[in-house]
N, C-alpha and C positions, 0 to 999 in steps of 0.2 A: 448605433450603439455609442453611449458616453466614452470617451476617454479617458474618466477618472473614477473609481469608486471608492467608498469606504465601508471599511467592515469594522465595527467599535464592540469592544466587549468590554464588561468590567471585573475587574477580579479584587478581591477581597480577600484579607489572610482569617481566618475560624480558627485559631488557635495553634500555635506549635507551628509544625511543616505544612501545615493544611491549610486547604482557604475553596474557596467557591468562584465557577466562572458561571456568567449569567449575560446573554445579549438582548438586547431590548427586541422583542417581536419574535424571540426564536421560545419554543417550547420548553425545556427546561432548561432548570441549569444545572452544573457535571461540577461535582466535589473532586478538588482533588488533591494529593498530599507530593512531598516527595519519593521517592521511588524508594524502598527499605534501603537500599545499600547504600542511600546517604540521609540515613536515620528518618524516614518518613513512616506514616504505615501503609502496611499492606492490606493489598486488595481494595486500594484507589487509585482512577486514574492519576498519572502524572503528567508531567511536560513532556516527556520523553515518549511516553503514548501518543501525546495529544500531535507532538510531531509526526510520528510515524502514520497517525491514521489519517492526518491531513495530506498527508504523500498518498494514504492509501484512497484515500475517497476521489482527490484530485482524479488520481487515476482512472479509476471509475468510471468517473461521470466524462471524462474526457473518453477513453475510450466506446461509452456507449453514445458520445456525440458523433464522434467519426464512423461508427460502425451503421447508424443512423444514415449519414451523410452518405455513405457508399453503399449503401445499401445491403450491407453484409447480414443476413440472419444468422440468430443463434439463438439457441433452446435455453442456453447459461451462461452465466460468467461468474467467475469465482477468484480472489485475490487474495492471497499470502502476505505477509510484506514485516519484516524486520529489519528493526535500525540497529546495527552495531555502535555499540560505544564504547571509544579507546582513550587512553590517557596517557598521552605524550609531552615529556615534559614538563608533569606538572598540572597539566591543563587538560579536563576532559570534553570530547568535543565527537559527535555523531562522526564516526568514519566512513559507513557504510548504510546504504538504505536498502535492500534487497524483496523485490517482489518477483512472485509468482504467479501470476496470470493463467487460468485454466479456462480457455473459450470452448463452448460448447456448439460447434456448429452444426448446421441442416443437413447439409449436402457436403460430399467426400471431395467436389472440386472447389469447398470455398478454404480446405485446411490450411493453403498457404496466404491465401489473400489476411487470412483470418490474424492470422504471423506477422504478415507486412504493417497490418492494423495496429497491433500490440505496440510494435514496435514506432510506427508514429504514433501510438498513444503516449509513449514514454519521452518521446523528443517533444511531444506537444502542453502534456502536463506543464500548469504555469506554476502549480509550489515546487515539485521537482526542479524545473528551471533559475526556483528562485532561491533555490539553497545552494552554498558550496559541497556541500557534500556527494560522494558519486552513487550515484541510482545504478542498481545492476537491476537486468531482465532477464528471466529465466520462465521464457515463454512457452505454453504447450496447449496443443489445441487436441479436439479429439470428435467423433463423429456422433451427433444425438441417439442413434441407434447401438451404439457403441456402453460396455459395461460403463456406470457412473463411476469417478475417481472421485473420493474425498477429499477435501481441500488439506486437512488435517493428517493421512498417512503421508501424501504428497512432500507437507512441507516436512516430517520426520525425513524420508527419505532424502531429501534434497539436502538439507542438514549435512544430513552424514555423506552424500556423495561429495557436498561442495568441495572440500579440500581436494579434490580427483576431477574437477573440474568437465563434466558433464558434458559433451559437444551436440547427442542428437536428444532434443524433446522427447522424443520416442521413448529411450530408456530408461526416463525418469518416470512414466507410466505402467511399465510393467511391473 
């Protein structure tokens, strides 16, 4: 494998807050404006997405390389992931990146392998690694035979525990 890569995109401003990104050889290209809360419109992507879901994708694809690699099966995988943003002093700046990772596995003795997995996916992710910001896991596996959990009540629920700070996976499933 090279040592070096490059990823080039170009971006364009379309008027106002808005503008368009487009990479050469990739499928389309993603309109996007600033986020309304600093006068952009709504209902396009922004930076602030485009950060988040680069966290989230990394994620991903990292953990479905390690789970490859160790051979871990699983029926699913499902990710959550919100970036906090705070303004301190003045200056606002992503504080927090938080995902939820819902692995769906085969077998009842891969639940914790499945965990340990997660959790090198998060230390191995290279845009997580390459941001200052702190990544939180909030990991939960569960059995393929097992009721399906939506990704969507999941992250409502976790919301509202976060401040209570949450210790066993388990209870944020029920």
């Amino acid at each position: 494998m090279e040592s070096h890569h490059e990823y080039r995109i170009n971006a364009f401003g379309a008027g106002g807050r808005n503008g368009v990104v487009h990479a050469e050889g990739i499928l389309s290209s993603i309109s996007f404006s600033a986020p309304p809360e600093f006068l952009g419109e709504p209902g396009r992507w922004t930076p602030e997405h485009f950060l988040v879901a680069a966290v989230a994708s990394c994620f991903v694809s990292t953990f479905s390389g390690i789970a490859e690699k160790a051979r871990l099966g699983f029926a699913s995988f499902n990710l959550e992931a919100e970036g906090l943003l705070g303004n301190q002093d003045g200056i606002w700046r992503f504080t927090e990146i938080k995902l939820w990772p819902v692995v769906t596995v085969l077998k009842e003795e891969d639940r914790d392998r499945a965990i340990r997995l997660l959790e090198k996916a998060k230390e191995s992710c290279l845009i997580a690694r390459s941001l200052q910001v702190k990544v939180t896991l909030f990991p939960a596996e569960k059995i393929a035979e097992e009721l399906p959990v939506s990704a969507r009540p999941l992250r409502n629920l976790q919301r509202q525990d976060d401040r209570r700070s949450l210790t066993a996976p388990a209870a944020r499933l029920q």
